[in-house]
C-alpha positions as CSV (number, residue, x, y, z in Angstrom):
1,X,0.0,0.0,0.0
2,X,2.9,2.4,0.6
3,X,4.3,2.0,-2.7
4,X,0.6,3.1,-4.4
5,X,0.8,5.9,-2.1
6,X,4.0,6.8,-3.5
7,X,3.3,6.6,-7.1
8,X,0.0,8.1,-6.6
9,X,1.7,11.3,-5.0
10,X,4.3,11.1,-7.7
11,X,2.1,11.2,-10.5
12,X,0.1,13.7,-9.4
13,X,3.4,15.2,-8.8
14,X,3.9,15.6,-12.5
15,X,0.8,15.9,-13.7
16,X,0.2,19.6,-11.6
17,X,4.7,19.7,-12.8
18,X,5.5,21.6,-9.4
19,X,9.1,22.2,-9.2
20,X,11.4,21.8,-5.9
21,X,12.3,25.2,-4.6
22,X,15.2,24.0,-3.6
23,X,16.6,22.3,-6.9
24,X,16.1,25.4,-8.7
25,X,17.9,28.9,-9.1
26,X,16.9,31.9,-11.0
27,X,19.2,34.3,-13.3
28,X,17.6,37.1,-14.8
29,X,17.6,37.1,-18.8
30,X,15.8,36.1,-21.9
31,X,15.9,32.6,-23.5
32,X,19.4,31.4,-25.1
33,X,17.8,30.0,-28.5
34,X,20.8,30.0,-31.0
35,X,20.6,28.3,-34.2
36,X,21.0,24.6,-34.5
37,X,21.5,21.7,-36.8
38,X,19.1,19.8,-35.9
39,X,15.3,20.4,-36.2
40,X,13.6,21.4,-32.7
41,X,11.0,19.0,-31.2
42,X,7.8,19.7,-31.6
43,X,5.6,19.3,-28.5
44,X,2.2,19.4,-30.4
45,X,0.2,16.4,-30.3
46,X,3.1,14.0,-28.8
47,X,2.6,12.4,-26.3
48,X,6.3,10.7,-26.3
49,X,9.5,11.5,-28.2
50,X,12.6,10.0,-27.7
51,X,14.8,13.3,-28.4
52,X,17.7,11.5,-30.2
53,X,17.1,13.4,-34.1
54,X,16.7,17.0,-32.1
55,X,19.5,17.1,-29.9
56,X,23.4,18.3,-30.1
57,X,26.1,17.4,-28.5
58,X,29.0,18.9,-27.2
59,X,31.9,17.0,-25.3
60,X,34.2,18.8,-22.9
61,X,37.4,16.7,-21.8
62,X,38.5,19.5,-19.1
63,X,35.1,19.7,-17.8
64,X,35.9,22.9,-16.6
65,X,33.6,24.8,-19.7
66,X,31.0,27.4,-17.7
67,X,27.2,27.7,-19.2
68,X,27.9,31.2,-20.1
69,X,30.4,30.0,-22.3
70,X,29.0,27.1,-24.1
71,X,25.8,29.1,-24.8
72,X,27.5,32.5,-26.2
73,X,26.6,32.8,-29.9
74,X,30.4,32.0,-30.9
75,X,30.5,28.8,-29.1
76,X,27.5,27.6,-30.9
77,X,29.2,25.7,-34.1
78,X,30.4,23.4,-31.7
79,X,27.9,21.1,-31.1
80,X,27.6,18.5,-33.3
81,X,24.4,16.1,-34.1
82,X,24.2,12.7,-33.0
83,X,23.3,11.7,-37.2
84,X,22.2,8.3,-35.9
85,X,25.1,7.6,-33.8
86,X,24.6,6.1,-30.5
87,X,24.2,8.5,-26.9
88,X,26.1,5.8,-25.2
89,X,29.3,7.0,-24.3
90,X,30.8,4.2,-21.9
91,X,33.5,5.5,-18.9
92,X,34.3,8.9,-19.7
93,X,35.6,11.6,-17.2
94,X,34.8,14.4,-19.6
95,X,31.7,16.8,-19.3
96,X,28.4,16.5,-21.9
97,X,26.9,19.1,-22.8
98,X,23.1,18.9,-24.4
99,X,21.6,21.6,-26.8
100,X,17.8,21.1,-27.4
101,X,15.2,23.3,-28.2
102,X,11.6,22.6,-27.9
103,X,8.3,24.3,-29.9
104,X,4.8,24.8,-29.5
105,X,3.4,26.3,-32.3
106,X,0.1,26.1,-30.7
107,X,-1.8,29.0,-29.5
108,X,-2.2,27.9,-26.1
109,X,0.5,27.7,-23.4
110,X,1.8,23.8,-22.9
111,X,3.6,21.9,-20.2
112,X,6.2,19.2,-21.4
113,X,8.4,16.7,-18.8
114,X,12.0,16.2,-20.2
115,X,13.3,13.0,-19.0
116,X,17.1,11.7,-18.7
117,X,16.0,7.9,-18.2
118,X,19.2,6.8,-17.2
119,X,19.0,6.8,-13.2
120,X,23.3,7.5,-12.4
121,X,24.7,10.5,-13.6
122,X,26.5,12.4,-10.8
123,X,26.2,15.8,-11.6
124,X,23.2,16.8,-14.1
125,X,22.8,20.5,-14.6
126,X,20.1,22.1,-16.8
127,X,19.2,25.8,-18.2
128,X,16.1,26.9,-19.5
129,X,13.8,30.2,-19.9
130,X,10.6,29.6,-17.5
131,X,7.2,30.5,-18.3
132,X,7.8,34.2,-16.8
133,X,11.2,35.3,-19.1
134,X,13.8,33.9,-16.3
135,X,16.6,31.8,-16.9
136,X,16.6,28.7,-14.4
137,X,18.9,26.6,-13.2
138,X,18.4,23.2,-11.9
139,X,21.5,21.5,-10.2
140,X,20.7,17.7,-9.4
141,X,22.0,14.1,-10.0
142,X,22.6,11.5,-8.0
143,X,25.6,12.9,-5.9
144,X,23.5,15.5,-4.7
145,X,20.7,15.0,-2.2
146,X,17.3,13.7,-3.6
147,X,15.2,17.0,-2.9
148,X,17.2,19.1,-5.4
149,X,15.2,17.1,-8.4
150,X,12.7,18.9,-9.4
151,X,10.4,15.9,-9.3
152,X,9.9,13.3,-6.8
153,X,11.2,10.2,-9.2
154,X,13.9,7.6,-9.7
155,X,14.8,9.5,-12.8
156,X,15.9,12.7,-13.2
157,X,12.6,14.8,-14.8
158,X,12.6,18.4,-16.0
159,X,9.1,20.2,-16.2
160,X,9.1,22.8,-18.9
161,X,6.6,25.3,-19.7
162,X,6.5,27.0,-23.2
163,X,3.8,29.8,-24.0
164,X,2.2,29.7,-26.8
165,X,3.6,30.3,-30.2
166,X,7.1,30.2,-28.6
167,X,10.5,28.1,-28.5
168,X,12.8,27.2,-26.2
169,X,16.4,26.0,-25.7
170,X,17.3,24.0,-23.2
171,X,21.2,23.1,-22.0
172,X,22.0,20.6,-20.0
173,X,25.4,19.5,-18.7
174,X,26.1,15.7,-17.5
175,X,28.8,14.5,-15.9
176,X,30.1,10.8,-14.2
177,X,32.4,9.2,-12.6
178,X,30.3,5.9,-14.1
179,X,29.2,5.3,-17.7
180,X,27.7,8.1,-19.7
181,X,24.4,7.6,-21.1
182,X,22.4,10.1,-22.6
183,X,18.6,9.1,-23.1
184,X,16.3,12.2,-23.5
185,X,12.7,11.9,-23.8
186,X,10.0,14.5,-23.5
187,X,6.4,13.5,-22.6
188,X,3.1,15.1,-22.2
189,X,2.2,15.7,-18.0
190,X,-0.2,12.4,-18.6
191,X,2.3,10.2,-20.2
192,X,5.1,10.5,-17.6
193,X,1.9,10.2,-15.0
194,X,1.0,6.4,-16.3
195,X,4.7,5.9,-17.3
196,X,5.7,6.3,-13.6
197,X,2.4,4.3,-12.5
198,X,3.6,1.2,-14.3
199,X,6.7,1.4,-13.4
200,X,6.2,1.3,-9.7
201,X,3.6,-1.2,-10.2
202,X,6.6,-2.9,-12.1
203,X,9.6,-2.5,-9.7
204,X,6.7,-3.5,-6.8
205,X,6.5,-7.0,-7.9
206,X,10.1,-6.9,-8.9
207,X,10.9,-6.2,-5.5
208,X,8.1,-8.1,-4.1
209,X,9.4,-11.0,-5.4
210,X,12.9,-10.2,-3.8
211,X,11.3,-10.0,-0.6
212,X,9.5,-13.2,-0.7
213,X,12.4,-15.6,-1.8
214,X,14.5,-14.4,0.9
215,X,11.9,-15.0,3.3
216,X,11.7,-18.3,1.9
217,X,15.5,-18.9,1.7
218,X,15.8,-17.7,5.5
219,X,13.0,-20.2,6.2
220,X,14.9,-22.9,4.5
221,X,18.2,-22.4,6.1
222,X,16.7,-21.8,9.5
223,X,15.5,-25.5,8.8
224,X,17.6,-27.8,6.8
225,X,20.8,-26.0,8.1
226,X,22.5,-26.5,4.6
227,X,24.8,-23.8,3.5
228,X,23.8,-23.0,0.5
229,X,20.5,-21.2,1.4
230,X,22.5,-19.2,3.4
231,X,25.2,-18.3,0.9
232,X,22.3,-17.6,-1.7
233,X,20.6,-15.4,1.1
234,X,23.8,-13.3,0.9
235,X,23.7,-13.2,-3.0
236,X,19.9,-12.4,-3.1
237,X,20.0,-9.5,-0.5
238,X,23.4,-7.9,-2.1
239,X,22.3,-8.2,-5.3
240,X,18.5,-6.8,-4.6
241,X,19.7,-3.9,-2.9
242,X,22.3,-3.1,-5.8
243,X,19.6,-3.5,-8.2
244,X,17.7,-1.0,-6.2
245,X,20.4,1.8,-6.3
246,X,21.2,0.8,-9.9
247,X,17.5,1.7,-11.0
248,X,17.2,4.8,-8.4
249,X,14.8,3.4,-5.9
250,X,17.3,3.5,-3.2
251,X,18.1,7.9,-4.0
252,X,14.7,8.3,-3.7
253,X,13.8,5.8,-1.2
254,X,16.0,4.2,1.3
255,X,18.8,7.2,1.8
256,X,17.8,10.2,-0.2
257,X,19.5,12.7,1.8
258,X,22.9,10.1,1.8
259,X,23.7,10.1,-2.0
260,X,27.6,9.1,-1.4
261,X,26.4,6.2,0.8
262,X,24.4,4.9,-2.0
263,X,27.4,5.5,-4.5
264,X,29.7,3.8,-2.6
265,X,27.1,0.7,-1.8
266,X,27.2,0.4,-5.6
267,X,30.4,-1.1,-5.6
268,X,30.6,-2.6,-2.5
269,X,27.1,-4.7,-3.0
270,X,28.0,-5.8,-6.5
271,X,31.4,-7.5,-4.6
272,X,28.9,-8.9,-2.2
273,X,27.1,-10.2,-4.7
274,X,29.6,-11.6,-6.9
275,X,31.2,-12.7,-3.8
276,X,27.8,-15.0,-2.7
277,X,26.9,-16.1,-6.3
278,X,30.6,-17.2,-6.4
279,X,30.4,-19.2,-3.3
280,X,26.7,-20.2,-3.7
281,X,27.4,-22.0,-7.2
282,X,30.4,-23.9,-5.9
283,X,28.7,-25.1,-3.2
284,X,25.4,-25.5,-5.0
285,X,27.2,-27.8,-8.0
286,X,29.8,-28.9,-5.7
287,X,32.8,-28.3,-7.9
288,X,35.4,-29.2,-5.6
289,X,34.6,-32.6,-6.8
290,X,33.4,-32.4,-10.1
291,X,36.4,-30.2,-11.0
292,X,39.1,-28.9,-8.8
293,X,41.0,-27.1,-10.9
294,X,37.7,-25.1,-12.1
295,X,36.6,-24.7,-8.5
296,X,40.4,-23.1,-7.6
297,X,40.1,-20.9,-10.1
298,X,36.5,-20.0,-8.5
299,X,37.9,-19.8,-5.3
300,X,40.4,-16.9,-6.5
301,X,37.8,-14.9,-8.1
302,X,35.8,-15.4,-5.3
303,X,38.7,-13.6,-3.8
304,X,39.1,-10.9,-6.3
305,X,35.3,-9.9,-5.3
306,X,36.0,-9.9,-1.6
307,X,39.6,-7.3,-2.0
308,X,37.1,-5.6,-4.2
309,X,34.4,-5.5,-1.8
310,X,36.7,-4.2,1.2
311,X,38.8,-1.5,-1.1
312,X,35.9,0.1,-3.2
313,X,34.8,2.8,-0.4
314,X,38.4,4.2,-0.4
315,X,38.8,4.4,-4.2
316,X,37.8,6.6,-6.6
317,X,34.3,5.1,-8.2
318,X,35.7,5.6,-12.2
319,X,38.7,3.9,-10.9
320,X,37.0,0.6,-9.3
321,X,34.2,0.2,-11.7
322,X,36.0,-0.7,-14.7
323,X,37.9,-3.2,-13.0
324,X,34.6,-4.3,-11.1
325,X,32.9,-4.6,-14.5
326,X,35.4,-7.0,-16.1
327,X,35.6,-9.3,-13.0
328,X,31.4,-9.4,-13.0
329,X,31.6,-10.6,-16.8
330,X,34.4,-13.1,-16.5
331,X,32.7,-14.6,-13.0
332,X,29.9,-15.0,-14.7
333,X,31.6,-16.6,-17.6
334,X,33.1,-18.6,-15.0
335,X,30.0,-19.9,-13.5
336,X,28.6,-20.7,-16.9
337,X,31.9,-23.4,-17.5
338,X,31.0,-24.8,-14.0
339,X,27.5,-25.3,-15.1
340,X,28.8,-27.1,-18.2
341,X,30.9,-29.2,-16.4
342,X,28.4,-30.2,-13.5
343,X,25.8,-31.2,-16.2
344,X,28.0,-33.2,-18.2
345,X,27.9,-35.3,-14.7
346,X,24.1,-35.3,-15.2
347,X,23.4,-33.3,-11.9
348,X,19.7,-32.3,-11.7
349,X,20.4,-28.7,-9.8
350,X,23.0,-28.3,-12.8
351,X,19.9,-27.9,-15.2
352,X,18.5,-25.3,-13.6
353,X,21.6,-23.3,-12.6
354,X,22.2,-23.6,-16.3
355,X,19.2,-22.1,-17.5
356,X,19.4,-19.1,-14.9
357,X,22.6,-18.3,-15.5
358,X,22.8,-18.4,-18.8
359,X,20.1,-16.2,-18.9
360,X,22.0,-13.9,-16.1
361,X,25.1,-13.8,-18.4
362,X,23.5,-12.8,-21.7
363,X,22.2,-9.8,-19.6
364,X,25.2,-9.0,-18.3
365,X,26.6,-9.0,-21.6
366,X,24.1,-6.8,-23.2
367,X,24.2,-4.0,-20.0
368,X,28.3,-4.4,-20.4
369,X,28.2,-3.8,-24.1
370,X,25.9,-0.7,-23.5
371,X,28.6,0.6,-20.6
372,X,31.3,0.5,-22.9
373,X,29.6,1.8,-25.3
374,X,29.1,-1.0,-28.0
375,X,25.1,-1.0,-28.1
376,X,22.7,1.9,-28.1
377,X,21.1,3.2,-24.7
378,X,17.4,2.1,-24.6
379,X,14.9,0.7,-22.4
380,X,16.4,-2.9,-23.4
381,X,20.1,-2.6,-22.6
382,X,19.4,-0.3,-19.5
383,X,17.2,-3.2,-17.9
384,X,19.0,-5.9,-19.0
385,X,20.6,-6.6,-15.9
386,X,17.2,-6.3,-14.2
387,X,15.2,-8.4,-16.4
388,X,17.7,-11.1,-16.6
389,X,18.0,-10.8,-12.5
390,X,13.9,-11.8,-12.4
391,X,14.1,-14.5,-14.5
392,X,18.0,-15.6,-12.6
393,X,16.0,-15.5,-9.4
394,X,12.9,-17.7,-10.4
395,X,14.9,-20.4,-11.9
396,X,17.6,-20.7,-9.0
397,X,14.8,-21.2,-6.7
398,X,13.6,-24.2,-8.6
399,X,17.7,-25.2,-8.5
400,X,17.7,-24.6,-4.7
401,X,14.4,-26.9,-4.9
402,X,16.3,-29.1,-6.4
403,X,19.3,-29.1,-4.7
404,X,17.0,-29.8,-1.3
405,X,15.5,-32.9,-2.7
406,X,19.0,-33.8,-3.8
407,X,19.8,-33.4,0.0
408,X,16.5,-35.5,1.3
409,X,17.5,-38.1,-1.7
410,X,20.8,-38.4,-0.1
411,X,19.9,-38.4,3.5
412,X,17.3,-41.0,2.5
413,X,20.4,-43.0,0.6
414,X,22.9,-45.4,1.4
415,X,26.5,-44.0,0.0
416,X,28.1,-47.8,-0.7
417,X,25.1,-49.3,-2.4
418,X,23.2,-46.4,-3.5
419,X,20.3,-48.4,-2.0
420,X,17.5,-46.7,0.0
421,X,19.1,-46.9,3.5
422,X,17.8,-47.6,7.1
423,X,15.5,-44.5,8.0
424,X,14.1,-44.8,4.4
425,X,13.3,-48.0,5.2
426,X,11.8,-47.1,8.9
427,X,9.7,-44.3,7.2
428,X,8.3,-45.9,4.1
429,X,7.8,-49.6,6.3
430,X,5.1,-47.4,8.4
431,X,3.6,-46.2,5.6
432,X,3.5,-49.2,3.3
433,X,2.1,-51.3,7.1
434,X,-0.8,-47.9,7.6
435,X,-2.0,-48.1,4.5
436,X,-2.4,-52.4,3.8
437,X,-4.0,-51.9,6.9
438,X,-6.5,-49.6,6.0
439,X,-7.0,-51.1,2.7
440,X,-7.1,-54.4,4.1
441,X,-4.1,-55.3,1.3
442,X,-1.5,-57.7,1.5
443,X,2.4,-57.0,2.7
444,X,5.1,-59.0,3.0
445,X,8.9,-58.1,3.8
446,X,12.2,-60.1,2.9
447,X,14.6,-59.6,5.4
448,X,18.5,-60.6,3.8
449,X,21.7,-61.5,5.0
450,X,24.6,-62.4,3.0
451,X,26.0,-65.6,4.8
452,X,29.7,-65.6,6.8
453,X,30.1,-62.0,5.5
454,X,32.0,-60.9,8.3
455,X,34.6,-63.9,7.4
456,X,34.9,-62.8,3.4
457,X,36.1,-59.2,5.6
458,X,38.3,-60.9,7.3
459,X,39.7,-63.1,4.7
460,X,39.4,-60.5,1.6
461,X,39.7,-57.2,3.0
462,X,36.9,-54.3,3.5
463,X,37.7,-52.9,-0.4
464,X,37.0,-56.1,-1.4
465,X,33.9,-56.3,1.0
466,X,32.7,-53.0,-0.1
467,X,33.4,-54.4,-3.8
468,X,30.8,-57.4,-2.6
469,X,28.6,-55.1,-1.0
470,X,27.9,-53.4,-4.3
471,X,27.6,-56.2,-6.3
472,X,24.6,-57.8,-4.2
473,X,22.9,-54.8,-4.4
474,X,23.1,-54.3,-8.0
475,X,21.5,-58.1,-8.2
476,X,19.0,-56.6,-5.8
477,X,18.2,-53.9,-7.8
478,X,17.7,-55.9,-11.4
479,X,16.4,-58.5,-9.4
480,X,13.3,-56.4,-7.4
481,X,10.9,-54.4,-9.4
482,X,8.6,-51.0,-8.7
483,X,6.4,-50.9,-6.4
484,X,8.7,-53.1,-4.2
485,X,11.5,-51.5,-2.0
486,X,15.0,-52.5,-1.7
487,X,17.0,-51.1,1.0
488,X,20.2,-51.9,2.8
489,X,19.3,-52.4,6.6
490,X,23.0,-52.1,7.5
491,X,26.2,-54.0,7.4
492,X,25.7,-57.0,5.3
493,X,21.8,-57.0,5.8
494,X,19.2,-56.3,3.1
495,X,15.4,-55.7,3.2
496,X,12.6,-55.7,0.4
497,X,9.1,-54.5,1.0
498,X,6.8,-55.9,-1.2
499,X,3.3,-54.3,-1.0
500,X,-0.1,-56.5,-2.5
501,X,2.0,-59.5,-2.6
502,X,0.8,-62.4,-0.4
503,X,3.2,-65.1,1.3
504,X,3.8,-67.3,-1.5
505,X,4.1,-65.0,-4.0
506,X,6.7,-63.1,-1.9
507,X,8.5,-66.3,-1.0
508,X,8.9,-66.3,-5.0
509,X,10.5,-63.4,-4.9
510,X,13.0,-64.3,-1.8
511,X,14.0,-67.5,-4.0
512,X,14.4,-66.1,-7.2
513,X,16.9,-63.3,-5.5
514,X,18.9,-66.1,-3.5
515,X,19.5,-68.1,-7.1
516,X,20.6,-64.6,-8.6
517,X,23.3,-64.1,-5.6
518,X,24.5,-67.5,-5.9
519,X,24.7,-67.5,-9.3
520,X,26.0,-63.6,-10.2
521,X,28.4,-63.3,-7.1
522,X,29.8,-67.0,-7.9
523,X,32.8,-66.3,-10.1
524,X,33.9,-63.3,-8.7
525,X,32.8,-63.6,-5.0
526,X,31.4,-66.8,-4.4
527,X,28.5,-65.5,-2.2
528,X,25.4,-66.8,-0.2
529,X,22.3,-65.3,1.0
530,X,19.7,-66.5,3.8
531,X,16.4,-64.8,3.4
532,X,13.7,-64.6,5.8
533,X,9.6,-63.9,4.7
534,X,7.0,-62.5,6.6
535,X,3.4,-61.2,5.3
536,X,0.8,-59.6,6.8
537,X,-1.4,-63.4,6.0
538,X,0.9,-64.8,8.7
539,X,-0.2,-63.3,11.8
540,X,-2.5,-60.5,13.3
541,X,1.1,-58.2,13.6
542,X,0.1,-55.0,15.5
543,X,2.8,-53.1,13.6
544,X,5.6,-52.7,11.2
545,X,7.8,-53.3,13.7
546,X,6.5,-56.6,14.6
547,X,6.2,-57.7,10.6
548,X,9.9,-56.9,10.5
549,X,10.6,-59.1,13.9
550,X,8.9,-62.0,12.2
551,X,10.3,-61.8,8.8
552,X,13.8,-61.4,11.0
553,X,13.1,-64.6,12.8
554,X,12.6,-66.3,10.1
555,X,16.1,-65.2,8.7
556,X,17.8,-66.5,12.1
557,X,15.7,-70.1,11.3
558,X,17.3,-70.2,7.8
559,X,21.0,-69.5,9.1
560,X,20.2,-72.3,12.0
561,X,18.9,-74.2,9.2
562,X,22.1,-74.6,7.1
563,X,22.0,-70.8,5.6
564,X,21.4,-70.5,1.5
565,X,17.9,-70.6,1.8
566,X,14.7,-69.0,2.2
567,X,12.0,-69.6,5.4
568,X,8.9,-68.2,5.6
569,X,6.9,-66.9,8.8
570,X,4.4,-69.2,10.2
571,X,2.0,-68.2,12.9
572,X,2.1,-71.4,14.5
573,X,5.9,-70.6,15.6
574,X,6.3,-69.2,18.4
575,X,6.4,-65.4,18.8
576,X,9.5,-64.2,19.0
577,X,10.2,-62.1,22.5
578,X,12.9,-60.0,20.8
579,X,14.5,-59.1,17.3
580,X,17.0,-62.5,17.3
581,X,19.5,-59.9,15.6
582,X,21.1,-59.6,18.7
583,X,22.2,-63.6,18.9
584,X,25.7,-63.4,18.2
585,X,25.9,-67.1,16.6
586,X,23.9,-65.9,13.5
């Protein structure tokens, strides 16, 4: 609600076009039309137009040139047309000067809204003859405090009033320690009104959305504890807020009587930023296993961001930002190889890290190419950065989504076998046991256990156990179809829930994987199995637990019995008093 209060009073702000007393200064004389090349615009029935084809420009490398000067009749022949040239004009330390006159041929007085729509340019100065003969001055930009605009907006906007039948020139003098783009627009009062109401509306949700996924980051590192919520909690929040002075919310917002605070914050939240995306997508893709060589060379630009993060408040701003600028791109070029490499390993977070950043670095280029000056300024280029950002932040959250089922896939999975392990079991056994109960369906469970396992350790070695280890459960896994569940109990025991299976069909299944041990482990390990089989047709069993103490008794019958085999549960045994696990003979 406080941001449609704010654009509302901003609109209405420009449509009444009441300057700031306090950005403006009035010199006494008469207006400083001189002839031009170009044609002036005429304000007439337009209700936009992008000022590119009626506008000169003059550049001064000393910076030191004073508006008397640049507007005296003799100085006039040195402005020069853009001719279809781009206004872009990368790092420059030199001072721009802007000659553009305006008409209204109409016979009725008419109120215009220049606007410069690119949000930080240190020093913007403008001259122009008000509606009552005087020449004003309007001294503003971002390194001056927010109330000397003479509109409440992101953007820097200058109302002009021509009278009727009349022409007017307007100067205006930009200079940056940052790249130099020159957009001018003018707009009818209306226009700029619904212009600034959709782009509140716009940078609202933008920032909305901002808001929300580091709520929901927070949330998810507050509960799974796993680091890389918290190191893209660091990347989201550094890189919001330096989107937010890079579009001008922030000067008008957050510190609007602070400008060099928000200056400096440039720099130092874009290191932060690159400095948590760095560390976020080597922990996210776990390079330093997939490549270590890639991840050290991460690791030292991860660096580079950090000595750029501490050093840019003490440095001059056109000094840092170039250097800043080419460590952002090749980070980001970086990343994208990571990426490559983690998908060629068939990662499912890699996917979607893929996609985002791919989409992050083909913005980056574009806003980099218009910096330096290689592509035009336009609405495009200038919100490159942002618009690849939104679409950056949805996908990541689906590769954070993913990487948090990767993390409940491995918690849930045995790292020898690649099995389902123990708790899996625990869980899924309850749920499998609730629901045959409710449904009044069959269950049975196949409790395994490789025979004298603990003398092929002895005899072979724990490599060559582990080697065994794998090699039953890859039977077990051929062996075992969907819906059934094959998971390793622990050491050299093995359990199988078979759900809608009955007691000799699941006795079936215990036999057929006892041949496929004996027979696929025989040349290369020579192994043995004892299986034990319980269902829920053998007994009124109270719970899962109880199913899992029968089917285990009957295991500890087959090992009495001469191991090798398979015994199923029968109710007219006697109930076991404990899980017979814990006889040592077995």
């Amino acid at each position: 609600m406080r941001l449609c209060v704010v654009v509302l009073v901003a609109g209405f702000a420009l449509l009444s076009m009441v300057a700031n007393a306090a950005g403006l200064s009035v010199i006494s004389g008469q207006d400083v039309a001189v002839p031009t090349s170009v044609p002036p615009a005429n304000i007439v029935g337009v209700d936009r137009l992008k000022l590119d084809d009626h506008f000169e420009l003059f550049e001064d490398p000393s910076a030191q040139l004073t508006f008397e000067q640049v507007s005296s009749e003799a100085f006039a022949s040195n402005f020069r047309p853009l001719n279809g040239e781009s206004s872009n004009f990368g790092f420059s330390n030199s001072a721009w000067w802007v000659r553009l006159s305006l008409v209204n041929p109409d016979d009725h007085p008419r109120k215009v809204v220049v606007r410069q729509d690119y949000p930080l340019i240190d020093w913007l100065d403008a001259w122009y003859t008000g509606k009552d003969g005087q020449l004003r001055h309007i001294e503003t930009g971002d390194n001056r405090a927010f109330h000397t605009r003479p509109v409440d907006h992101r953007l820097f906007l200058l109302p002009v009033e021509l009278p009727a039948n009349s022409e007017r020139t307007l100067y205006i003098r930009l200079q940056s320690q940052g790249a130099m783009n020159i957009g001018l627009f003018v707009h009818d009062p209306v226009d700029i009104m619904n212009m600034a109401l959709r782009e509140y509306l716009s940078l609202g949700i933008y920032y909305g959305g901002f808001i929300v996924l580091l709520l929901y980051n927070l949330f998810m590192y507050l509960t799974v504890r796993e680091r890389a919520f918290a190191y893209y909690l660091v990347y989201l929040a550094s890189y919001g807020l330096y989107m937010s002075i890079h579009n001008g919310i922030s000067f008008q917002f957050l510190a609007p009587d602070v400008p060099l605070l928000l200056n400096k914050g440039l720099l130092v939240l874009l290191g932060v930023s690159l400095f948590g995306g760095t560390l976020f997508s080597r922990t996210i893709l776990n390079t330093s296993e997939i490549t270590p060589k890639g991840d050290a060379i991460a690791y030292f630009l991860q660096i580079g961001a950090l000595v750029a993060t501490v050093v840019s408040p003490f440095v001059n701003y056109h000094l840092m930002i170039i250097p800043l600028s080419v460590l952002t791109v090749a980070i980001c070029v970086h990343m994208l190889v990571l990426g490559v490499l983690a998908l060629a390993r068939g990662t499912g977070t890699a996917r979607y890290y893929m996609i985002a950043f791919s989409a992050l670095l083909f913005s980056v280029y574009l806003y980099m190419a218009k910096t330096f000056g290689l592509l035009p300024h336009n609405f495009f280029t200038q919100n490159a950065f942002q618009i690849g950002s939104l679409i950056e932040m949805v996908l990541l959250s689906l590769a954070v989504a993913s990487r948090l089922n990767e993390l409940k896939t491995e918690s849930f999975t045995d790292a020898l076998t690649q099995l389902y392990n123990r708790r899996y079991f625990n869980d899924q056994m309850t749920i499998e046991f609730t629901r045959a109960a409710q449904n009044s369906q069959d269950l049975s469970l196949v409790v395994i256990d490789i025979d004298r396992f603990k003398h092929f350790n002895d005899s072979h070695g724990h490599a060559r156990g582990d080697s065994a280890l794998k090699a039953v459960a890859g039977i077990l896994k051929s062996t075992v179809r969907k819906p059934n569940t094959v998971c390793r109990y622990g050491g050299e025991e093995f359990v199988v829930i078979l759900p809608e299976t009955s007691t000799a069909d699941s006795i079936a299944v215990a036999e057929r994987i006892r041949c496929a041990i004996e027979k696929e482990t025989g040349p290369s390990f020579a192994l043995t199995a004892s299986l034990g089989v319980a269902s829920l047709q053998d007994g009124q069993f109270e719970s899962a637990e109880a199913l899992f103490v029968a089917a285990d008794h009957a295991l500890y019958h087959a090992k009495a019995s001469g191991r090798n085999r398979v015994i199923g549960y029968h109710q007219e045994q006697a109930r076991p008093m404990a899980d017979q696990r814990m006889v040592g003979t077995v």
